[in-house]
C-alpha positions, 0 to 999 in steps of 0.5 A, a space after each residue: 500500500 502507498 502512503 502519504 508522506 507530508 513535507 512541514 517546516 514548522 510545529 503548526 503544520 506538523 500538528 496539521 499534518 497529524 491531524 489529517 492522518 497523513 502517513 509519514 510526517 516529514 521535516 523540511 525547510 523549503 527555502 534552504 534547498 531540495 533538502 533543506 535542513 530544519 534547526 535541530 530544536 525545531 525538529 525536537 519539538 516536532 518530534 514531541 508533538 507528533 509522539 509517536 503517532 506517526 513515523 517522523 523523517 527529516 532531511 540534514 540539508 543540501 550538503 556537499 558529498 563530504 562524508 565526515 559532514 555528513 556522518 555528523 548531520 546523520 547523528 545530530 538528526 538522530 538525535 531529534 528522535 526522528 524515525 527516518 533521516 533523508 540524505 541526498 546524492 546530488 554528483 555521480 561521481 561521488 554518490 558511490 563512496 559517499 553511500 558506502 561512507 555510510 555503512 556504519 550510521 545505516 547500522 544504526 539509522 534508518 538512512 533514506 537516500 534521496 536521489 533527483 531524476 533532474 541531476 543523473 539516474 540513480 538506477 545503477 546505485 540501487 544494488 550498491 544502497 542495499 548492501 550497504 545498509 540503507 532503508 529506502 531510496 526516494 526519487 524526487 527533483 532538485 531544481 524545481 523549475 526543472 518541471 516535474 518528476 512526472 516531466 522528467 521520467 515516464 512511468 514505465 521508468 518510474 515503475 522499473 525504478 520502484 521495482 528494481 528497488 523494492 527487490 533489493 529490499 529498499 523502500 521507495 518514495 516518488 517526489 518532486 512537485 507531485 500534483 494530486 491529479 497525479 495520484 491516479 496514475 502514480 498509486 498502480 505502481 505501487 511506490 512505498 509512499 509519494 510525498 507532497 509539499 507543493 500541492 498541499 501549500 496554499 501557494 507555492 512550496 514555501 507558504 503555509 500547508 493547506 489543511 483543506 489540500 493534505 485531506 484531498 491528498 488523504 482521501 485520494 490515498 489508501 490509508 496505512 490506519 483505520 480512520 474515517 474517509 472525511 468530507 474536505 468540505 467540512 474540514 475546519 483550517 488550523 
């Protein structure tokens, strides 16, 4: 089943995001990049807001691939209490030994690689994060003028990536300025969970989350926990 995976950059939108139901709440900071990173205590204090009620994932930034930083962002992030800690791969040339850099915080983290369909292909590094120890890839895009993920990759591209990954034993994710007309068409191929923060924003990806919009996202999703369908008309704005 795929979930719903709802990027916030704040504790009022995290408590949006809880209260409607999304799958995977996810800390992020648009105006800092592709992955930009929230202030630590910020993340602690989503954290214990969302208390366990939901798997909470974080981004550590859009950092250079120098893999004693980044081993240090993975374990500051960690210590937040989060569940997943996304890190992106953002040069061919240096995704292979920074993901092997890596084998040591996977056995202790739940590290998600975030790759970009507008930068390279990351098709031929799928084997390579499996046996290293990762827990899932996500495909999303790094410039957002690139267009959309659904632009940038056909279908059946997307599905033998998600495929491929998930014989490797990873979980995937599909991003990167997602429409929620697209759900139709993305929920066949069976992605792990799709994540969303432009269609769920009042404007573009760096104003506030639409309560009204994360429950259109909710209803056209399965849902991973036994709630209600809710009516969106009747749904009151934080």
């Amino acid at each position: 089943m795929t979930g719903l995976l709802a990027s916030i950059c704040s504790v009022e939108e995290a408590d949006i995001a809880l209260h409607s139901y999304v799958d995977i709440i996810d800390c992020k900071d648009p105006t800092r990049g592709a992955l930009g990173a929230l202030d630590l205590d910020l993340i602690a204090s989503i954290v214990d807001l969302v208390n366990g009620e939901r798997p909470v994932s974080a981004t550590i930034g859009d950092l250079p691939a120098d893999p004693k930083r980044i081993r240090h962002a993975v374990r500051n992030t960690a210590d937040c209490g989060v569940d997943y800690i996304k890190l992106g791969l953002f040069e061919e040339t240096t995704a292979a030994p920074c993901i092997m850099a890596m084998k040591e915080e996977c056995k202790h983290n739940q590290l998600i690689a975030v790759c970009f369909a507008d930068l390279f292909d990351p098709m031929p590094l799928l084997p390579l994060l499996s046996t290293q120890g990762f827990h899932g890839v996500m495909i999303d895009t790094a410039e957002k003028k690139s267009g959309r993920l659904t632009d940038l990759w056909s279908l059946t591209h997307l599905a033998r990536f998600i495929d491929q990954a998930q014989l490797l034993g990873l979980v995937c994710g599909l991003a990167g300025r997602l429409t929620l007309d697209a759900i139709p068409s993305l929920l066949p191929l069976q992605a792990d969970y799709l994540g969303f923060r432009s269609a769920l924003c009042v404007s573009d990806r760096t104003s506030q989350l639409d309560h009204r919009a994360v429950m259109r996202a909710r209803n056209a999703m399965p849902f991973g926990f036994d709630v209600p369908t809710i009516n969106t008309a009747f749904v009151a704005v934080h």
